[in-house]
Jmol script that loads the backbone (N, CA, C; Angstrom):
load data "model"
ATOM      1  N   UNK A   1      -5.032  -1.962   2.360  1.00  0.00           N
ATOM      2  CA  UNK A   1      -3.613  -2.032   2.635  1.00  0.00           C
ATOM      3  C   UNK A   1      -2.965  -0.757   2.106  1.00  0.00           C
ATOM      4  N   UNK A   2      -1.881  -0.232   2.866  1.00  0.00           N
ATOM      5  CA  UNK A   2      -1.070   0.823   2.565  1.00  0.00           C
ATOM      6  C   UNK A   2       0.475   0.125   2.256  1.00  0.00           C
ATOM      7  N   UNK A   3       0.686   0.802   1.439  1.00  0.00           N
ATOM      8  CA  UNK A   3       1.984   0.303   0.813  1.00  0.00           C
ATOM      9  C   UNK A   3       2.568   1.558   0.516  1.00  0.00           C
ATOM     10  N   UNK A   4       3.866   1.851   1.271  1.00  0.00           N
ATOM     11  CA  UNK A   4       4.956   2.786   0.809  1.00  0.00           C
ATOM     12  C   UNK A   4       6.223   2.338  -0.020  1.00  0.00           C
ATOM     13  N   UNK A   5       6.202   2.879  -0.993  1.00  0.00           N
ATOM     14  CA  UNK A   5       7.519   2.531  -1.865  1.00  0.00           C
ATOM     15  C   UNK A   5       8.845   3.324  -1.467  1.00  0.00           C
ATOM     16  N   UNK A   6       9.929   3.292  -2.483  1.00  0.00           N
ATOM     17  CA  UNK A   6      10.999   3.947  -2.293  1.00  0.00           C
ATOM     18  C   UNK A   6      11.531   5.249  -2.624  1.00  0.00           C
ATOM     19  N   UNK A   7      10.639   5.746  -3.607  1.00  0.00           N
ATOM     20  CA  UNK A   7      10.554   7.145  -4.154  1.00  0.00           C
ATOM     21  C   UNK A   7       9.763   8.296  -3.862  1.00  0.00           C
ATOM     22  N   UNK A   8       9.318   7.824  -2.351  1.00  0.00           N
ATOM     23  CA  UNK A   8       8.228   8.239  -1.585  1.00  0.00           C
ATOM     24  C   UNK A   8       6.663   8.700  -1.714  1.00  0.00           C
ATOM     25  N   UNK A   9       6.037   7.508  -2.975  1.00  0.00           N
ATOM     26  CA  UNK A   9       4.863   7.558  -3.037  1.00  0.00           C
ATOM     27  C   UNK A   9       4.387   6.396  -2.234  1.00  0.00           C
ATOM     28  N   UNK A  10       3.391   6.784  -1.837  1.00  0.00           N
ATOM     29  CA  UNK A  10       2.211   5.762  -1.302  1.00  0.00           C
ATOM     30  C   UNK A  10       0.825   5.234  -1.684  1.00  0.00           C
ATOM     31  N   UNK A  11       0.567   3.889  -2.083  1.00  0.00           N
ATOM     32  CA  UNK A  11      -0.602   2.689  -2.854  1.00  0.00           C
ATOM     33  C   UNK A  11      -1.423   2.440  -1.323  1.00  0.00           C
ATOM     34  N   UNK A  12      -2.710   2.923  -2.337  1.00  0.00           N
ATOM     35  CA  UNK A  12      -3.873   2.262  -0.953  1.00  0.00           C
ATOM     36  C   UNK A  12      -4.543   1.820  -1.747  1.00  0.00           C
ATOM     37  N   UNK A  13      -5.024   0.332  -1.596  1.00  0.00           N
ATOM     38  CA  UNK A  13      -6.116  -0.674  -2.152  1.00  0.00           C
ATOM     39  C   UNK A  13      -6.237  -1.566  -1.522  1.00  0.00           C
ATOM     40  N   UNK A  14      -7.371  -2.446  -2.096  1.00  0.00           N
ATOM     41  CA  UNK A  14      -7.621  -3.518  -1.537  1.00  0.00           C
ATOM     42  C   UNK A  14      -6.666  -4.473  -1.753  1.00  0.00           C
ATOM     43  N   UNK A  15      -6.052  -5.249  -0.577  1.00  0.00           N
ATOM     44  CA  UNK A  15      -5.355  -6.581  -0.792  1.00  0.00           C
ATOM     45  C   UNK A  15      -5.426  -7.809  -2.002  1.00  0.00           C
ATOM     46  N   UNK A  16      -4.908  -8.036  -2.897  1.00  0.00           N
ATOM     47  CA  UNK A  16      -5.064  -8.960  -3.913  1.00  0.00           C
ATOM     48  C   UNK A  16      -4.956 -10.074  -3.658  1.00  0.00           C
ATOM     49  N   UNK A  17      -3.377 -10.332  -3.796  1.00  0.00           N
ATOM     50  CA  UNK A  17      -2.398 -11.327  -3.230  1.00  0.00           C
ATOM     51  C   UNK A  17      -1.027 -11.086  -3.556  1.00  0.00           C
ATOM     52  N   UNK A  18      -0.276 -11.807  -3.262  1.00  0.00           N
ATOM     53  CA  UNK A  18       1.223 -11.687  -2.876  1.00  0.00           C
ATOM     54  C   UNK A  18       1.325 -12.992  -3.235  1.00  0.00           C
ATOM     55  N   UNK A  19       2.767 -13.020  -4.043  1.00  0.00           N
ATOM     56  CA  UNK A  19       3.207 -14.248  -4.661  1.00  0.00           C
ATOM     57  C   UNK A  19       4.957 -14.607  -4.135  1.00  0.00           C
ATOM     58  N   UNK A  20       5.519 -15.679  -4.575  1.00  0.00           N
ATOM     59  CA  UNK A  20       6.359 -16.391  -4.106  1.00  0.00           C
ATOM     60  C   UNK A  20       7.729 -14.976  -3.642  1.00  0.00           C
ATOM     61  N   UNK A  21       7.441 -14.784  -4.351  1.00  0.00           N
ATOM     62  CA  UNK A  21       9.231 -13.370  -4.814  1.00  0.00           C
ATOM     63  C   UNK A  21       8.478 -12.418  -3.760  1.00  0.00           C
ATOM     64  N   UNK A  22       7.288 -12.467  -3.339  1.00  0.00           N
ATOM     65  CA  UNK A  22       7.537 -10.828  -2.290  1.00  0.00           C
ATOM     66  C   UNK A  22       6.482 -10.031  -3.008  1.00  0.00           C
ATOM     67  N   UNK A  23       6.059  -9.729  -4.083  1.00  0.00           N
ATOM     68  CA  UNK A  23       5.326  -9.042  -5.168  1.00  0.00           C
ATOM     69  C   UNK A  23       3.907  -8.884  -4.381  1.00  0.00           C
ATOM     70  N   UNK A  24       3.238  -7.782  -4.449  1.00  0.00           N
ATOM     71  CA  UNK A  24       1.845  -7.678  -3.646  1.00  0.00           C
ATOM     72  C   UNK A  24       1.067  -6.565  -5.038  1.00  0.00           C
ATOM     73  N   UNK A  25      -0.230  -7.621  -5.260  1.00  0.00           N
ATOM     74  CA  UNK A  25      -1.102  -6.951  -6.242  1.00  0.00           C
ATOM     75  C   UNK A  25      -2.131  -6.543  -5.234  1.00  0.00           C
ATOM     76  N   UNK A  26      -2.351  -4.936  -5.683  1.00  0.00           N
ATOM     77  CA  UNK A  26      -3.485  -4.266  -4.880  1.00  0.00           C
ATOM     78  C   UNK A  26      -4.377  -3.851  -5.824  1.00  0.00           C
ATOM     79  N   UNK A  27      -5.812  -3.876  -5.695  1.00  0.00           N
ATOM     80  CA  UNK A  27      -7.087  -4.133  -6.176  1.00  0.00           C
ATOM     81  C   UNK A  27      -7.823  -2.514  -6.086  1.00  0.00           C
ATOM     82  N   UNK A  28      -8.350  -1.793  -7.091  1.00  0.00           N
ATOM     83  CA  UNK A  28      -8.586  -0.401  -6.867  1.00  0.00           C
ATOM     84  C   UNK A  28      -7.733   0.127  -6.126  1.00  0.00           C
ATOM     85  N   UNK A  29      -6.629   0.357  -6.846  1.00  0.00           N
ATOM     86  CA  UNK A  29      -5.522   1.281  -5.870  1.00  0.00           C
ATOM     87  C   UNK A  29      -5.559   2.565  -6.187  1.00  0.00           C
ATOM     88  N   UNK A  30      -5.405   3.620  -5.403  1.00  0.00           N
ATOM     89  CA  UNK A  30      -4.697   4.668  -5.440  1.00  0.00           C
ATOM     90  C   UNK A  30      -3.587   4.933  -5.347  1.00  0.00           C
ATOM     91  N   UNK A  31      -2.880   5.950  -5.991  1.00  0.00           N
ATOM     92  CA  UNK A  31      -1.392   6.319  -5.775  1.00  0.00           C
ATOM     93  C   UNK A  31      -1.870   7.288  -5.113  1.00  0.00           C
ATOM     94  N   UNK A  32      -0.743   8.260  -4.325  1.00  0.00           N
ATOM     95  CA  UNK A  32      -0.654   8.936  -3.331  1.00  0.00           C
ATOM     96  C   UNK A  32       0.681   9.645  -3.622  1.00  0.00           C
ATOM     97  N   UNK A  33       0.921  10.931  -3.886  1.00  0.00           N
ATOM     98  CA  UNK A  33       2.631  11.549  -3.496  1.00  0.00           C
ATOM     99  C   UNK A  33       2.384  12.978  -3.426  1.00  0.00           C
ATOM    100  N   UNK A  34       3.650  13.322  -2.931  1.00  0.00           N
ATOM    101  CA  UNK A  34       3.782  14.871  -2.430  1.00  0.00           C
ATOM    102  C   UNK A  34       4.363  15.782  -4.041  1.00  0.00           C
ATOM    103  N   UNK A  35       3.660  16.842  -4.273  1.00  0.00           N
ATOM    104  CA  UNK A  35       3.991  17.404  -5.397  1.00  0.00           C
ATOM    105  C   UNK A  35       5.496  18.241  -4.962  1.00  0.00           C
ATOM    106  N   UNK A  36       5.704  18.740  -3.646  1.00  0.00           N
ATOM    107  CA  UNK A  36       6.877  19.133  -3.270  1.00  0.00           C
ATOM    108  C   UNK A  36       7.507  18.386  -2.251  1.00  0.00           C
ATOM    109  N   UNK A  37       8.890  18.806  -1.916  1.00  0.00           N
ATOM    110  CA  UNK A  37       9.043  17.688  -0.734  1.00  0.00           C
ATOM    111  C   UNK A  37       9.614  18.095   0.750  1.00  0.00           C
ATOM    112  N   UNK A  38       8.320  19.378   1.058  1.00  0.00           N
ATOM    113  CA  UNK A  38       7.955  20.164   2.417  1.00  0.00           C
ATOM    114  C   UNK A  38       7.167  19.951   2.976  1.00  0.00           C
ATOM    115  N   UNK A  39       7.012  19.428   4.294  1.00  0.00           N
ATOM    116  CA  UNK A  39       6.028  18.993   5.321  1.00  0.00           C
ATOM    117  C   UNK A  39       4.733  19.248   5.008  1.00  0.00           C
ATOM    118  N   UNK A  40       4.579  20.613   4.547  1.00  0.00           N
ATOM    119  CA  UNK A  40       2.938  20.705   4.349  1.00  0.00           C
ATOM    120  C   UNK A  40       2.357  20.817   2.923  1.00  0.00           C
ATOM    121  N   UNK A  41       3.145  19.891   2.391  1.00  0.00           N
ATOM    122  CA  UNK A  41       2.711  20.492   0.867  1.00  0.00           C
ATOM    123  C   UNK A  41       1.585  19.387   0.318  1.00  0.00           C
ATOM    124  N   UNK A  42       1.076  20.146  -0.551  1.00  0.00           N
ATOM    125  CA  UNK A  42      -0.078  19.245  -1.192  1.00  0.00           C
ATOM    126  C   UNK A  42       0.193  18.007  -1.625  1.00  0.00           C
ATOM    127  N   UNK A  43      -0.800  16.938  -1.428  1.00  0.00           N
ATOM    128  CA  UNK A  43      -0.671  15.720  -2.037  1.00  0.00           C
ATOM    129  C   UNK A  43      -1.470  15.022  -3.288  1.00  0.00           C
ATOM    130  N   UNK A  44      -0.866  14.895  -4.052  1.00  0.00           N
ATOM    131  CA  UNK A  44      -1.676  14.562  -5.420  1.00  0.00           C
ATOM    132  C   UNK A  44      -2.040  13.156  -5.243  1.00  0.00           C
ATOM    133  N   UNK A  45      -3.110  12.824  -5.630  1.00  0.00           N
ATOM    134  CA  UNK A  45      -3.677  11.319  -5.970  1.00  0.00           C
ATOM    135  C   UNK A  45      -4.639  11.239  -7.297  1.00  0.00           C
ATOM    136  N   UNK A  46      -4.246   9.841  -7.923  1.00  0.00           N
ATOM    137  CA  UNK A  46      -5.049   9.167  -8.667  1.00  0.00           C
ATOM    138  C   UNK A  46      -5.280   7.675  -8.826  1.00  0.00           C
ATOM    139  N   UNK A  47      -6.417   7.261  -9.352  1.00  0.00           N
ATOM    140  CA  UNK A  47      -6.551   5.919  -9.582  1.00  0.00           C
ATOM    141  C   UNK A  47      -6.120   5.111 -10.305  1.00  0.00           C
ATOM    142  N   UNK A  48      -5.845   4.045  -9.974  1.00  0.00           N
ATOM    143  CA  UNK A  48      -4.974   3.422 -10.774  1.00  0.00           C
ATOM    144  C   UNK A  48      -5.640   1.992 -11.397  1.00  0.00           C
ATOM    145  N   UNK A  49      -6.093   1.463 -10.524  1.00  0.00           N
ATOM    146  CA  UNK A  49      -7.135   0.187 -10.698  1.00  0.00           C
ATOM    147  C   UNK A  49      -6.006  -1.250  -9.768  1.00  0.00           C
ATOM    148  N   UNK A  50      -5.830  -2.101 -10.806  1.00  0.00           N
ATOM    149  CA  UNK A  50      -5.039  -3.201 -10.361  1.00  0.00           C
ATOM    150  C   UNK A  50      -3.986  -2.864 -10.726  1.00  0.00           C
ATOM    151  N   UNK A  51      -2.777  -2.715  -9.389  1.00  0.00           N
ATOM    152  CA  UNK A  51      -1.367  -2.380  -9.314  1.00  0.00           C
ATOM    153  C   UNK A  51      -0.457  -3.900  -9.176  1.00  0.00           C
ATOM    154  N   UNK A  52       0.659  -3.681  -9.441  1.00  0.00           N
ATOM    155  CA  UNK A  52       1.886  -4.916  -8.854  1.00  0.00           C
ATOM    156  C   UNK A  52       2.796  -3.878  -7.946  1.00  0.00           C
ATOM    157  N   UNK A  53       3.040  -4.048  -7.014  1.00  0.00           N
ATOM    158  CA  UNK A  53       4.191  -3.747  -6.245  1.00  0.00           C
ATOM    159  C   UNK A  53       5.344  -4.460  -5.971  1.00  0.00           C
ATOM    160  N   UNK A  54       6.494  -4.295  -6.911  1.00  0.00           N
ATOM    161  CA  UNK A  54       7.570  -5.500  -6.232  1.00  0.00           C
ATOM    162  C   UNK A  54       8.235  -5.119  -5.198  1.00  0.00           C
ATOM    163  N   UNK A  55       8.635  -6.312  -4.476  1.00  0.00           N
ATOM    164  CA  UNK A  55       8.853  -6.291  -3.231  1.00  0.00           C
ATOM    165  C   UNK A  55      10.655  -5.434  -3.368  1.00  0.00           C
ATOM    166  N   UNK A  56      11.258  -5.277  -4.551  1.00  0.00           N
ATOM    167  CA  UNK A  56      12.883  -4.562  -4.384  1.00  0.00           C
ATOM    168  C   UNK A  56      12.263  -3.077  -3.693  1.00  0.00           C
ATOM    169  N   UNK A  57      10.682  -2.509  -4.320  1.00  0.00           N
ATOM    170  CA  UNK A  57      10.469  -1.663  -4.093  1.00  0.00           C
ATOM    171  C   UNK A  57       9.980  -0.675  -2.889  1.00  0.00           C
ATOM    172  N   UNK A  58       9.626  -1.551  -2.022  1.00  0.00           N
ATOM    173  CA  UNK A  58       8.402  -1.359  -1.321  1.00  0.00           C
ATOM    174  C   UNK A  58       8.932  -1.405  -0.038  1.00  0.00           C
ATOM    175  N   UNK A  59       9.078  -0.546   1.116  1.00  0.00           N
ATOM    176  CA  UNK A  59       9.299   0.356   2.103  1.00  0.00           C
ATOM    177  C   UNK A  59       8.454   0.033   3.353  1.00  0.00           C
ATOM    178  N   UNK A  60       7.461  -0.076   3.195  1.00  0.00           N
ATOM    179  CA  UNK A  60       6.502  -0.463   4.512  1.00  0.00           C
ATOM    180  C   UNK A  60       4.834  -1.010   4.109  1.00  0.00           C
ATOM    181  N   UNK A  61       4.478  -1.639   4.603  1.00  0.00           N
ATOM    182  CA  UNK A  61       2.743  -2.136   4.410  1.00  0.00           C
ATOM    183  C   UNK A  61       1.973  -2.245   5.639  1.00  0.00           C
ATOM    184  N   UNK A  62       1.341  -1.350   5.736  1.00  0.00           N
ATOM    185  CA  UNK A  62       0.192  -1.302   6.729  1.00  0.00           C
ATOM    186  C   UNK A  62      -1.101  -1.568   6.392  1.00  0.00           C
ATOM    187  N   UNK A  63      -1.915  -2.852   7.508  1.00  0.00           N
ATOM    188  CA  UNK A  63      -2.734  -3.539   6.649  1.00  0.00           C
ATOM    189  C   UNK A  63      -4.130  -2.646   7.878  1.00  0.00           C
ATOM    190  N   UNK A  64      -5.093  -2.245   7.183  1.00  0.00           N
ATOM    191  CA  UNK A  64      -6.393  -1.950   8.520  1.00  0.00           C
ATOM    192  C   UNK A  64      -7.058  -2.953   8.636  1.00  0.00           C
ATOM    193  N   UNK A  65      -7.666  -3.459   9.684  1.00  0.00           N
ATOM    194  CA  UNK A  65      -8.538  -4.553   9.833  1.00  0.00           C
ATOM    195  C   UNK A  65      -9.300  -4.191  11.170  1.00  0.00           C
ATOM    196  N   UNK A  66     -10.566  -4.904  11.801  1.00  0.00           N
ATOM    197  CA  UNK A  66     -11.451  -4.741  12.431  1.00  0.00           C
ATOM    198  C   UNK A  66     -10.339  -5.338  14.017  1.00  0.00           C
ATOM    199  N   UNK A  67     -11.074  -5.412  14.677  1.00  0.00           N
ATOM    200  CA  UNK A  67     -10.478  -5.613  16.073  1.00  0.00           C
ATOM    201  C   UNK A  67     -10.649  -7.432  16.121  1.00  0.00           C
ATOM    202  N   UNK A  68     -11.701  -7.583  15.294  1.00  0.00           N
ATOM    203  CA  UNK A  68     -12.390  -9.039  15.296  1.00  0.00           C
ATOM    204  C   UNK A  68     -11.503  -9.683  14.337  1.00  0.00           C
ATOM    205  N   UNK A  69     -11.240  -9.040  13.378  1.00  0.00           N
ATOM    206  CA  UNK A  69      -9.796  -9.614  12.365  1.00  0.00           C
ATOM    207  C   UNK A  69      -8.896  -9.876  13.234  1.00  0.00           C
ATOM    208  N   UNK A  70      -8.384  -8.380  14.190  1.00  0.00           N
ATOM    209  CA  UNK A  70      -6.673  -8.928  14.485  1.00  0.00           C
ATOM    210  C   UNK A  70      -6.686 -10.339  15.196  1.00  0.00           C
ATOM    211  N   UNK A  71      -7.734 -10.430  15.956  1.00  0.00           N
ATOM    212  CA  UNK A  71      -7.583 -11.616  16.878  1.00  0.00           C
ATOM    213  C   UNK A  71      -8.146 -12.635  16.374  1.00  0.00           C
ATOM    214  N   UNK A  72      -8.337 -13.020  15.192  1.00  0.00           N
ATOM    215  CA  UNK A  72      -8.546 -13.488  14.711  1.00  0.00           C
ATOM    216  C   UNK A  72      -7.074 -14.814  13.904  1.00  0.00           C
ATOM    217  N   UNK A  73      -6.224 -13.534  13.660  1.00  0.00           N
ATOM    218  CA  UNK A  73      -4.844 -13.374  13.173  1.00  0.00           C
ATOM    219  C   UNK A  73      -3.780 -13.835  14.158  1.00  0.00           C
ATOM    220  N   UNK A  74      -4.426 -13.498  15.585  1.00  0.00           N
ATOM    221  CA  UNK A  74      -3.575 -13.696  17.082  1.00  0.00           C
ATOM    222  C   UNK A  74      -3.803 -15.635  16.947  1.00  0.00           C
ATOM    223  N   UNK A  75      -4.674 -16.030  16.436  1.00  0.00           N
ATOM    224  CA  UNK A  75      -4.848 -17.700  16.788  1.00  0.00           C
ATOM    225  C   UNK A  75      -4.273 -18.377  15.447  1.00  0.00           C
ATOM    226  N   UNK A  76      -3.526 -17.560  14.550  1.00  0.00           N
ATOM    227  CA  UNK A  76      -2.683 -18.685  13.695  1.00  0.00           C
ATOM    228  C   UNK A  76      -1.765 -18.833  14.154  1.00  0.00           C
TER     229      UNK A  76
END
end "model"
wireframe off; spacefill off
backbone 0.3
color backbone group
């Protein structure tokens, strides 16, 4: 899962879970951000391990899954 926040960094990890309030814990996450804030500028990353993301924070979530997942997802 990709998770963009509001200060324009971006969390990639594995899906945890998500609790009542919106909150999404990601599992070996990385952080992700731009050291400047010009189209081509370098992007710094490090590991983080097990993250919380609260949901006041958090901007967009893009989840990857197999083709056999989505439709999988299409029959709930």
């Amino acid at each position: 899962m990709l998770v963009g926040i509001k200060d324009g960094r971006f969390f990639l990890g594995n899906f945890y879970c998500m609790d009542k309030q919106g909150n999404i814990i990601l599992q070996d996450a990385v952080e992700y951000r731009c050291i400047r804030r010009s189209p081509a500028s370098p992007v710094e990353q490090r590991g983080l391990g097990l993250i919380l993301i609260p949901f006041s924070c958090r901007i967009s979530c893009h989840v990857d899954c197999s083709v056999e997942e989505q439709l999988s997802l299409l029959s709930l």
